[in-house]
Biotite code that builds the C-alpha atoms (Angstrom):
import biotite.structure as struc

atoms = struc.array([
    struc.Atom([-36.632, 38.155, 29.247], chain_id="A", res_id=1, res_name="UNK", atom_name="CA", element="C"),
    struc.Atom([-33.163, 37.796, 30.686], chain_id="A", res_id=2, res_name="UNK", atom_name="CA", element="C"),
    struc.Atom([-33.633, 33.604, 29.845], chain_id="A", res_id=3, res_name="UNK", atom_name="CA", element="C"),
    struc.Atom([-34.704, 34.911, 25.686], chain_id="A", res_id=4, res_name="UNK", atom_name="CA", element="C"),
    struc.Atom([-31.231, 36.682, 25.881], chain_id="A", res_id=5, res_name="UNK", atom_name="CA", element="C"),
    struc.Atom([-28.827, 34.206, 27.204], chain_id="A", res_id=6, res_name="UNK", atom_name="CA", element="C"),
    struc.Atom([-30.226, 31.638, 24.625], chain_id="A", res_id=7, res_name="UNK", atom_name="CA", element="C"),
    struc.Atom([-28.605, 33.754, 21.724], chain_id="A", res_id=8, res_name="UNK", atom_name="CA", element="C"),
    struc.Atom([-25.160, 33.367, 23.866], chain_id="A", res_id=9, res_name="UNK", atom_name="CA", element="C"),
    struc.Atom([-22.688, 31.664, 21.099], chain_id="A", res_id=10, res_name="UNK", atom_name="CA", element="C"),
    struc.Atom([-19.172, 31.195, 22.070], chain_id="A", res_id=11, res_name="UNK", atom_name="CA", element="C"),
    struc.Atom([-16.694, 32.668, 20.221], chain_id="A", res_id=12, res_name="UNK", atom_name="CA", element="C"),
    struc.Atom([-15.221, 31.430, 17.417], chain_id="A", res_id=13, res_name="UNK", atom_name="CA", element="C"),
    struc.Atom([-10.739, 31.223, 18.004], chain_id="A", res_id=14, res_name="UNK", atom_name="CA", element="C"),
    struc.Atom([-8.632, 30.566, 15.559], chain_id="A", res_id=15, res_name="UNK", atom_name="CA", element="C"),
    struc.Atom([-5.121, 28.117, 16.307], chain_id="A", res_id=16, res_name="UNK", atom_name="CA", element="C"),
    struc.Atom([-2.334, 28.576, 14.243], chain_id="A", res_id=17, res_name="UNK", atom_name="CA", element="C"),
    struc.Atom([-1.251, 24.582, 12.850], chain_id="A", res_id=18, res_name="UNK", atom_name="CA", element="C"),
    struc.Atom([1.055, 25.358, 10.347], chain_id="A", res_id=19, res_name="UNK", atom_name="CA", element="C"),
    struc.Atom([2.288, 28.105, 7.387], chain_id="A", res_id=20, res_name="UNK", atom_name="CA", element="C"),
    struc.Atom([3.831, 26.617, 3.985], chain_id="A", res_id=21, res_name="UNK", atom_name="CA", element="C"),
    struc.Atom([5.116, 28.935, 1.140], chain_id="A", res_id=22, res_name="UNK", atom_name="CA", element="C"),
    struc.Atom([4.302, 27.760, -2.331], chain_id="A", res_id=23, res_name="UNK", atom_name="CA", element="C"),
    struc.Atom([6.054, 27.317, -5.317], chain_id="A", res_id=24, res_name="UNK", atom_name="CA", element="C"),
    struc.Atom([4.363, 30.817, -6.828], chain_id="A", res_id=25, res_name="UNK", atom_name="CA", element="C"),
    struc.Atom([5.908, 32.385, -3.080], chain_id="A", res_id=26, res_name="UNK", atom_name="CA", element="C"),
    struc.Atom([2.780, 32.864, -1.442], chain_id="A", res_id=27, res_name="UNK", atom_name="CA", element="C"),
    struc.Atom([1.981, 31.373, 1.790], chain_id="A", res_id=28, res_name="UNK", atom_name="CA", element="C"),
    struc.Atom([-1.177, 29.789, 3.126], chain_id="A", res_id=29, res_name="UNK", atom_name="CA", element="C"),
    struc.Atom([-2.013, 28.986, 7.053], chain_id="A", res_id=30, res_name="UNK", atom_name="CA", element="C"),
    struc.Atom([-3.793, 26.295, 8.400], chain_id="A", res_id=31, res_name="UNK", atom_name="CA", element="C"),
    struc.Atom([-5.555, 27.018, 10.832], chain_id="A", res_id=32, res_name="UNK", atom_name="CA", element="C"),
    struc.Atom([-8.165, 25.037, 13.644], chain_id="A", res_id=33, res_name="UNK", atom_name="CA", element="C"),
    struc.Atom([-11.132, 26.633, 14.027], chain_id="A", res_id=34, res_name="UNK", atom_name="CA", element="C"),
    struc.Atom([-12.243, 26.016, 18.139], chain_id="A", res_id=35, res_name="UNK", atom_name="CA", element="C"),
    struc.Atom([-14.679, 25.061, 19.414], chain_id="A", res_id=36, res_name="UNK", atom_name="CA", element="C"),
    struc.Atom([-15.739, 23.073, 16.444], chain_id="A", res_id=37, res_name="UNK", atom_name="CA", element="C"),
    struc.Atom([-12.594, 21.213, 15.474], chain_id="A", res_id=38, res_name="UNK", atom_name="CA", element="C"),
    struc.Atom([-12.715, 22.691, 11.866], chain_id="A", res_id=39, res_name="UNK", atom_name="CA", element="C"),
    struc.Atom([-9.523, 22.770, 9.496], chain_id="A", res_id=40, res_name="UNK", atom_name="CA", element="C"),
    struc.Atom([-9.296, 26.140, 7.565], chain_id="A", res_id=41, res_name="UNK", atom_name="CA", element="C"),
    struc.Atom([-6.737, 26.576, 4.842], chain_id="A", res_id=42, res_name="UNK", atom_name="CA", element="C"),
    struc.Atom([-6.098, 30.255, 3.932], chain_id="A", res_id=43, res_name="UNK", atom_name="CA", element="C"),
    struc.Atom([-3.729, 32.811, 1.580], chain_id="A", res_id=44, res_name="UNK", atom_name="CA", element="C"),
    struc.Atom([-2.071, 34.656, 3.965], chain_id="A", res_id=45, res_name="UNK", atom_name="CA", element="C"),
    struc.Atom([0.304, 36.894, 2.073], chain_id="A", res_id=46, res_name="UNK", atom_name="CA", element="C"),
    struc.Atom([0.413, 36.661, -2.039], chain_id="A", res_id=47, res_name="UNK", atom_name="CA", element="C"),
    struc.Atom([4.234, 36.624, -3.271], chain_id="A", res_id=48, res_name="UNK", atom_name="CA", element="C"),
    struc.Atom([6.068, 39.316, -5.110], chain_id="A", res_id=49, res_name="UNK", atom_name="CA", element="C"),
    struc.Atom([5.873, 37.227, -8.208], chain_id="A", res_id=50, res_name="UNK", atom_name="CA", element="C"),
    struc.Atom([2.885, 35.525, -8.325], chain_id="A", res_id=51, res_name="UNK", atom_name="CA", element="C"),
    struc.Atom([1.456, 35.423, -11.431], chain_id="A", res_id=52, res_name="UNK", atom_name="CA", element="C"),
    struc.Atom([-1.739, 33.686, -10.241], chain_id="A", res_id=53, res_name="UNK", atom_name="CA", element="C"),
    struc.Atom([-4.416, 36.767, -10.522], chain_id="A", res_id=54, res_name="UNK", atom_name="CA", element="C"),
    struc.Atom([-6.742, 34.077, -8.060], chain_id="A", res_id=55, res_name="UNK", atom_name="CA", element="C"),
    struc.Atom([-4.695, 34.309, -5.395], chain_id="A", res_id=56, res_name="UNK", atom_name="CA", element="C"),
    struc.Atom([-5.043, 37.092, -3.057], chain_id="A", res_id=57, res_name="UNK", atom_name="CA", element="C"),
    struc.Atom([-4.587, 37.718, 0.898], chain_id="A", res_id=58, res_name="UNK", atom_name="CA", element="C"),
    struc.Atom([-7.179, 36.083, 2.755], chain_id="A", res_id=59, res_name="UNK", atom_name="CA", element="C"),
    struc.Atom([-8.639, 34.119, 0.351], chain_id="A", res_id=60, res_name="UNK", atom_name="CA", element="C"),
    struc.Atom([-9.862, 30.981, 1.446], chain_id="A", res_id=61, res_name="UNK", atom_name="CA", element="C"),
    struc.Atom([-8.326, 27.639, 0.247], chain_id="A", res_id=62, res_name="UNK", atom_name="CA", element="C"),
    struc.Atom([-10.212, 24.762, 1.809], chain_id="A", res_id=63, res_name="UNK", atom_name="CA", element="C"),
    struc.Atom([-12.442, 23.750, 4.735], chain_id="A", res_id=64, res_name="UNK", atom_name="CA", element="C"),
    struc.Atom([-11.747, 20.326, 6.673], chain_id="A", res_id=65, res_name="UNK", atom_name="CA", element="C"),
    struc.Atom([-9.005, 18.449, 7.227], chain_id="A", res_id=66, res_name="UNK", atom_name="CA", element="C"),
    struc.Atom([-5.969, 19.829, 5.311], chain_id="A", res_id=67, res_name="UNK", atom_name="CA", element="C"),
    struc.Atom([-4.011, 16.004, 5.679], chain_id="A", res_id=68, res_name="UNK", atom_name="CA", element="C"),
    struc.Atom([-7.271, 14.421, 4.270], chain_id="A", res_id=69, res_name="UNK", atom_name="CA", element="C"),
    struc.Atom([-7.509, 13.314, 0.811], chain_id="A", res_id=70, res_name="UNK", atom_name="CA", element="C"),
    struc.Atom([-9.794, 15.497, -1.469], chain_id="A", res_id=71, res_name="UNK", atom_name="CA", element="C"),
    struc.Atom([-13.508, 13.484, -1.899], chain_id="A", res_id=72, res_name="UNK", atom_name="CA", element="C"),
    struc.Atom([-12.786, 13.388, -5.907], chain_id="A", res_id=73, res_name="UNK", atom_name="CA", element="C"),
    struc.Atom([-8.914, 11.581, -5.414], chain_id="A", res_id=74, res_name="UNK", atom_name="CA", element="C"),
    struc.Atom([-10.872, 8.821, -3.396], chain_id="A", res_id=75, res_name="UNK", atom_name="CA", element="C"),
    struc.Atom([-13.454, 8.180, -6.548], chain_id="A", res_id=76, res_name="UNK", atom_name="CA", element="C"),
    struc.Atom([-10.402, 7.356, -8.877], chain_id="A", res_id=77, res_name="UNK", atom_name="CA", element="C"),
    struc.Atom([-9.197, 4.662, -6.054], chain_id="A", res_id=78, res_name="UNK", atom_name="CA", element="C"),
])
């Protein structure tokens, strides 16, 4: 029984702080490295006082992967 349980064991999932940029609207999104899988994860962190943009809100999630690679689509038009 006690080998069933420690099957299920996942380890946890941490989250490293890369980088924070403020965009032109004044909110800011995170990147972030998910461990222990070596995953990029773009994020809204905190909407600005004037944005106008009714999509962006505070923990919304931007983009999975590699934030400094090219999206798939730009690398069709090359």
């Amino acid at each position: 029984m006690a080998l069933a349980s420690a099957v299920n064991v996942r380890p946890p999932m941490m989250l490293d702080l890369e980088a924070l940029e403020s965009l032109p609207c004044g909110c800011v999104a995170a990147a972030y490295r998910a461990r222990p899988w070596d995953l990029a994860v773009v994020s809204l962190e905190a909407k600005g006082p004037h944005c106008v943009l009714p999509a962006h809100t505070a923990g919304q999630l931007l983009r999975l992967g590699d934030p400094l690679e090219p999206d798939f689509e730009e690398g069709l038009d090359e």
